[in-house]
N, C-alpha and C positions, 0 to 999 in steps of 0.2 A: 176899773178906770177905762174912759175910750182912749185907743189906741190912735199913735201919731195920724195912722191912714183916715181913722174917723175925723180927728181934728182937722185933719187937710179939707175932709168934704167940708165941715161947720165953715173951714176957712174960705172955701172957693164960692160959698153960696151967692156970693155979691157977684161973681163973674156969669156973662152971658152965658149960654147954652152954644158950646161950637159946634164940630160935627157928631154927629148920631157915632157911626163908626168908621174911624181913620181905618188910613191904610195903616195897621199896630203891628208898630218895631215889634219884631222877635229876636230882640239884638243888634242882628244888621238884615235879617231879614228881610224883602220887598216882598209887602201884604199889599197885595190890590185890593182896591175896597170894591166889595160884591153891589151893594145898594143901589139904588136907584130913585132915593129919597135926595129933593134939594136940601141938603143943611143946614143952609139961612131960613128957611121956614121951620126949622126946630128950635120955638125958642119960648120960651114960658113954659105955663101948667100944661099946654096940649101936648108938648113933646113928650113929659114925663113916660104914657105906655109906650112908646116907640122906642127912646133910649131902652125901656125895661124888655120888650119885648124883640130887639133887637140883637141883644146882650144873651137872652135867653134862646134864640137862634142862633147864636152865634156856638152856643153851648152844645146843644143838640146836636147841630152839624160835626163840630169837632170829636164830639163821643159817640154817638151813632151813626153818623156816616150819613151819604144822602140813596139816590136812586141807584146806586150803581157806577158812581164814578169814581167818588172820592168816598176810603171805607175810613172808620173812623179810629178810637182809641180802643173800643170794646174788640174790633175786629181786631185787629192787629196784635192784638194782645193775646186774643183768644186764639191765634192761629200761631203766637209766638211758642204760648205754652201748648196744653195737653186740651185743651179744649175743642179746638178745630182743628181741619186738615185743610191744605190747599189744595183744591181740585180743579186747578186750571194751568195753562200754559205761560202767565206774565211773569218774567223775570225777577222784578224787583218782590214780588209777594213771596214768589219760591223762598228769596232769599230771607226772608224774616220767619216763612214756615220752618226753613231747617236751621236757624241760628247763623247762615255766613253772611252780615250785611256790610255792604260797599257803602261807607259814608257820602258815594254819590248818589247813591237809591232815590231816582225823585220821586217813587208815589208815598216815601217814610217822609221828605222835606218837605210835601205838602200837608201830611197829616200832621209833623211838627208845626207849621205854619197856623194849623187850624186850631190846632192848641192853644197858641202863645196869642191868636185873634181873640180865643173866647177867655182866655185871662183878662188879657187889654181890654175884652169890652165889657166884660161883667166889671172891673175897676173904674174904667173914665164913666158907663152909665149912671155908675153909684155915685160919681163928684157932679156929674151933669145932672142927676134928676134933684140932687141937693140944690144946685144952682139954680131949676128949674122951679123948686118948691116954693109956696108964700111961706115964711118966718110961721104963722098961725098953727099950719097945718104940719108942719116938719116932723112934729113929734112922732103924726099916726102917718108916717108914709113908709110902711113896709117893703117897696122895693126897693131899698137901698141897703139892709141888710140883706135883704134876700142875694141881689147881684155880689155883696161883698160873701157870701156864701159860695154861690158858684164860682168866682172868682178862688174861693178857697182848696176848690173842686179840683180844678184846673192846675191849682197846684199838686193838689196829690197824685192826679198823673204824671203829672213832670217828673216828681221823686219817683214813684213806683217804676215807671215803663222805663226812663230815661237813666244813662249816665251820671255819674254822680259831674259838677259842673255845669249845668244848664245854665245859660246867662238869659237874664231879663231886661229886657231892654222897654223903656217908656218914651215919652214925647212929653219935653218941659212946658210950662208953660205958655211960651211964645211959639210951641207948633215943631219947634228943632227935635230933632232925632235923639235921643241920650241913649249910648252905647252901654248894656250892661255887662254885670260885673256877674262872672259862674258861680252859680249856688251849689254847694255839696247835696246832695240828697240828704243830710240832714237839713240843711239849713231851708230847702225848698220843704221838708214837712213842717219846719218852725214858722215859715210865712203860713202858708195853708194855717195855723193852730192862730196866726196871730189876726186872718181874715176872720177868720172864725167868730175869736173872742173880737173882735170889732160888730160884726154880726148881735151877737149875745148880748152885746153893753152897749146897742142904741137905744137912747132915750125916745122907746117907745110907749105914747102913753095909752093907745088902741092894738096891743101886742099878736099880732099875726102868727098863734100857734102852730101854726103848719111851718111856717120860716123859720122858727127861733127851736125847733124840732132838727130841720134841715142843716143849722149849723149845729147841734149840737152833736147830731152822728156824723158831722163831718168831722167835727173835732176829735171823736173817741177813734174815727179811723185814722186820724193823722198821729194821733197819740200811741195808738195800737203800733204803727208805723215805726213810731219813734221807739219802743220797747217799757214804754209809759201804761204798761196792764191796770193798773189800780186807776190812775187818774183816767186813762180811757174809758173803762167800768162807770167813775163817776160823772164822767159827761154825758153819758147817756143813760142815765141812771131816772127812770118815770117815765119814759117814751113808752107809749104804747104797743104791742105790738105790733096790730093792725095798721100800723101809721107806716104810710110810703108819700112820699113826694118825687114826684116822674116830668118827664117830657113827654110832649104831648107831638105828633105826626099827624098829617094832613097830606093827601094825594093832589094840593091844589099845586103843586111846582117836587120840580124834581128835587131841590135839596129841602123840603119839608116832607119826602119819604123816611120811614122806618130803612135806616141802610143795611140794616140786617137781616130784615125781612130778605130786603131787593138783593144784597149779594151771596146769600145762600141760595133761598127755597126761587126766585126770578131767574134769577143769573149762575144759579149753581158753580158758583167758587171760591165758596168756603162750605166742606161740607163735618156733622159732627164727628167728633173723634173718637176712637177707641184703645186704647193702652197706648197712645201715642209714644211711639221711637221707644218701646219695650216697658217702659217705667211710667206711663201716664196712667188716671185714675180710665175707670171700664166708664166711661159715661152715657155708652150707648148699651151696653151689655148688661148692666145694672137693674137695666128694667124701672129704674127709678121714678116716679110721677115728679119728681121737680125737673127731672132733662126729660124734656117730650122729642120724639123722634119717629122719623117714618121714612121709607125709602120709597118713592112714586114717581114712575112706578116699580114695581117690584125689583126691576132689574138696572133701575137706570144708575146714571153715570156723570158726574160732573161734568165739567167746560172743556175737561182737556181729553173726553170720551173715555176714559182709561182708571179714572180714580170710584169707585163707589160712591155714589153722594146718596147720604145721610142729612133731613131736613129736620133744623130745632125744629119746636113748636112754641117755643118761649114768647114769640114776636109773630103775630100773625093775626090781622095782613098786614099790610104795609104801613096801616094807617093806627096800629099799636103803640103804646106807649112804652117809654123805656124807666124804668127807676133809678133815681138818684141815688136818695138813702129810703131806709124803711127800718121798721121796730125790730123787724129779724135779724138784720145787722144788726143791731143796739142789743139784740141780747145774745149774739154769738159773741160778742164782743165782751160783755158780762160773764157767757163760760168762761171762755178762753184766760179772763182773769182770775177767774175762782181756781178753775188749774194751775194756773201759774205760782196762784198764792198758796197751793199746796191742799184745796179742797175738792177733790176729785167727784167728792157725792154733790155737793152743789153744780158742781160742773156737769155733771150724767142727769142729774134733774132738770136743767136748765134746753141740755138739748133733748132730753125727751119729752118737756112740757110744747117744747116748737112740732116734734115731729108727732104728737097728735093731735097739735090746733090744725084739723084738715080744711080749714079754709083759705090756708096761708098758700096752700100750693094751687095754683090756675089747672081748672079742667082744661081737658082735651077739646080746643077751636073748633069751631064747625066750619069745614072744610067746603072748596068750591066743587061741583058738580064733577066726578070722574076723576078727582084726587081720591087716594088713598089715607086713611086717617092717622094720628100720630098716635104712637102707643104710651099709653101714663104707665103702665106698670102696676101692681099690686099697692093698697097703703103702705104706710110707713109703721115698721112694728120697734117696739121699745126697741132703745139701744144695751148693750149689756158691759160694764167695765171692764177694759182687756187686760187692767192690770198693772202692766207698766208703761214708767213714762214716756218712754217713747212708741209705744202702741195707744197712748193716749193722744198723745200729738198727732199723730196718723189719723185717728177717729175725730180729732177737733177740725183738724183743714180738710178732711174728706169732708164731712157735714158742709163748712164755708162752701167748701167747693160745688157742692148740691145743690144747696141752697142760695147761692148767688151765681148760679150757671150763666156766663154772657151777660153780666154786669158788668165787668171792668176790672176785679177785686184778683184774678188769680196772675195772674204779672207778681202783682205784689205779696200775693202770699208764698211764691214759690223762692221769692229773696227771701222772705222774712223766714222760711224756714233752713236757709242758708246761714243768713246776718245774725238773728235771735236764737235762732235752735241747733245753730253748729251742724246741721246736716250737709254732705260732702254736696256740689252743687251736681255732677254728673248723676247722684243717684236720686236729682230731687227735678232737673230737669229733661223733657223727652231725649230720649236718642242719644245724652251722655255719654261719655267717650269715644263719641264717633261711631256709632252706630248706623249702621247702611239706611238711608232717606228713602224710607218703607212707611206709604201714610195709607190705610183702609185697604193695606193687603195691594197696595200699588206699589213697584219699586219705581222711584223717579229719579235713580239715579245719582251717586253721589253720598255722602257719609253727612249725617248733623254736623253741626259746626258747636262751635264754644260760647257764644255769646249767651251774657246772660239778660240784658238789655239792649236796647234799643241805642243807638249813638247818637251824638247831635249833628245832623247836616254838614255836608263840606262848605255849603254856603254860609255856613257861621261865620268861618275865618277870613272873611269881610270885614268881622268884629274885632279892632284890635286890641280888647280886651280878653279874648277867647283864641288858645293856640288847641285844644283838642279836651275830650272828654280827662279829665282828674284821673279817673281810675274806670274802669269797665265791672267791677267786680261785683258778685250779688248785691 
């Protein structure tokens, strides 16, 4: 059946095309609107790629980050857990590297901000290009699931990285502000599942394979999320593996950079990690071909002259693409089920059939003149069953972890091996009970802290719907 939010677009189709993108409520949030497009000239069938390509900027910027100013969700994330280290001297990043963050932290309020912009825009573009569409063509207009997808996106950051309570906040019909109401991290992956399935059940009658692909591994990750193994398995159940849908980077303006690119291997301050805070996975020491890495030069040193910096190769150059979802998700996603259902040889089949499709992992970039090259490591040789379940579990998030390096995805699997797998949280995240804030053989002072997420802004509590995060807890 289409869901209320699709019925809303069918409903609003009669209403003009307002603005491209509002300044979008993130609660009580004040979102400036970036654009510099007149609004009243968005209005019919020409505005359609605008709203959609808008929407889909809007996305980009909030997950990947831009030139080096504002990093995005993949960073943040990645420098949260075991993934990166910080290699510079700015305050508020330190704080999100070692777990102690000040709910006044403004560079996490404006990366909440860029969030809750690219939910709001992938939502209102999906009611606006309906609005925009002729009645004739409605049926084959594939971005409108697509943005109700990304939109779906957008929520499963908010569950994974975030506090449980995140309040959503929209704009009614007549333009007014609507204060929302805090979603538990269950309930923010049940919107994401219900974007999804709006996605899935448009009445498309020229069906955009690549879109109706993009919600479906968004659904198995939000279901996976939710502790839903079987039905997660069956969402993404005939994805190919081959199959990725990504953003796309252009060096024409500085927030259409690869931000990942610009604030690592540019701006050297985030560099990769290694056993991060005593208990983080070897991802530079692994030798791995899915974490490509290089230090150039030989000797060098992050922002803050003192930390080792270590450069992915994942994102390179600037004008790289980042992945959404892909087939490799959809079928870790498929182990990870077969495990759980108690089928361990399916499970060791499924990631060995991934770790010798050698197409799946990117060679080594060809680097600029006087750079030193990234090292891929040896193939990948079969994996061998360790036996028990809990050496299995190790062996299934290690692989995610590999194999989705600086996507977005390890935030969330280090709760989910708290929430789902009962594992104690100091021994699943860096530097765990306080462990001295030692990143790449740098001491920088000070003990990890306990956070296991990320908090919502002080600026929330503008919201008087919103007194503080529900629970902090994985």
């Amino acid at each position: 059946m289409t869901s209320q939010f699709l019925m809303r677009v069918h409903r609003r189709r009669s209403l003009a095309a307002a603005l491209l993108l509002v300044a979008l409520g993130c609660g009580a949030l004040d979102v400036q609107n970036p654009d510099i497009v007149d609004p009243s000239t968005l209005t019919g069938t020409p505005s359609i790629a605008a709203f959609r390509n808008g929407a889909i900027g809007d996305y980009a910027f909030a997950v990947d980050g831009d030139n080096g100013v504002n990093e995005g969700q993949i960073l943040v994330s990645g420098s949260f857990t075991d993934e990166l280290v910080n290699a510079e001297t700015f305050p508020t990043r330190i704080e999100y590297d070692r777990r102690t963050i000040d709910i006044r932290n403004g560079t996490l309020t404006t990366v909440f901000r860029n969030i809750q912009r690219a939910r709001r825009s992938a939502e209102d573009g999906a009611v606006k290009i309906a609005a925009a569409t002729p009645a004739a063509v409605l049926r084959g207009q594939f971005r409108i699931p697509e943005l109700l997808s990304l939109a779906g996106y957008a929520y499963i950051y908010m569950g994974e990285n975030y506090c449980s309570g995140v309040p959503i906040g929209n704009f009614g019909d007549d333009g007014t502000l609507v204060f929302g109401d805090p979603l538990t991290t269950t309930q923010l992956f049940q919107r994401a599942v219900e974007r999804f399935d709006s996605a899935l059940a448009f009445p498309d009658s020229t069906p955009n394979v690549k879109v109706r692909r993009l919600a479906a591994v968004g659904k198995g990750r939000a279901l996976l999320d939710l502790g839903q193994y079987a039905a997660a398995a069956a969402a993404v159940a005939g994805i190919p593996t081959n199959f990725s849908y990504s953003t796309t980077h252009t060096a024409a303006t500085n927030r259409q950079h690869n931000g990942i690119f610009r604030f690592g291997i540019t701006n050297e301050r985030f560099s990769v990690a290694d056993l991060d805070g005593g208990n983080g996975l070897n991802f530079r020491t692994a030798l791995d071909p899915r974490v490509l890495t290089r230090r150039s030069p030989a000797n060098d040193f992050g922002f803050d002259n003192a930390t080792p910096q270590w450069d992915e190769g994942k994102y390179y150059p600037e004008t790289d693409s980042v992945q959404v979802a892909t087939g490799v998700e959809a079928r870790l996603i498929e182990a990870e089920a077969s495990l759980a259902a108690g089928d361990p040889a399916t499970w060791l089949a499924t990631l060995n059939t991934l770790r010798a499709t050698t197409n799946l992992i990117k060679s080594p970039p060809t680097v600029a003149s006087g750079e030193l090259s990234f090292v891929a490591g040896p193939a990948l040789q079969p994996l061998v069953d360790p036996g028990t379940p809990a050496a299995q579990q190790d062996l299934m998030f290690r692989e995610r972890a590999f194999w989705m390096f600086l996507t977005g995805h390890r935030l969330g699997d280090l709760r989910r091996l708290v929430r789902q797998y009962g594992r104690s949280a100091d021994a699943v995240f860096p530097g765990g009970g306080g462990q001295p804030y030692i990143v790449n053989g740098n001491n920088k002072g000070g003990n990890f802290g306990s956070d296991f997420n990320l908090p919502i802004p002080f600026d929330e509590l503008n919201n008087p719907k919103f007194l503080s995060c529900i629970d902090r807890n994985p």
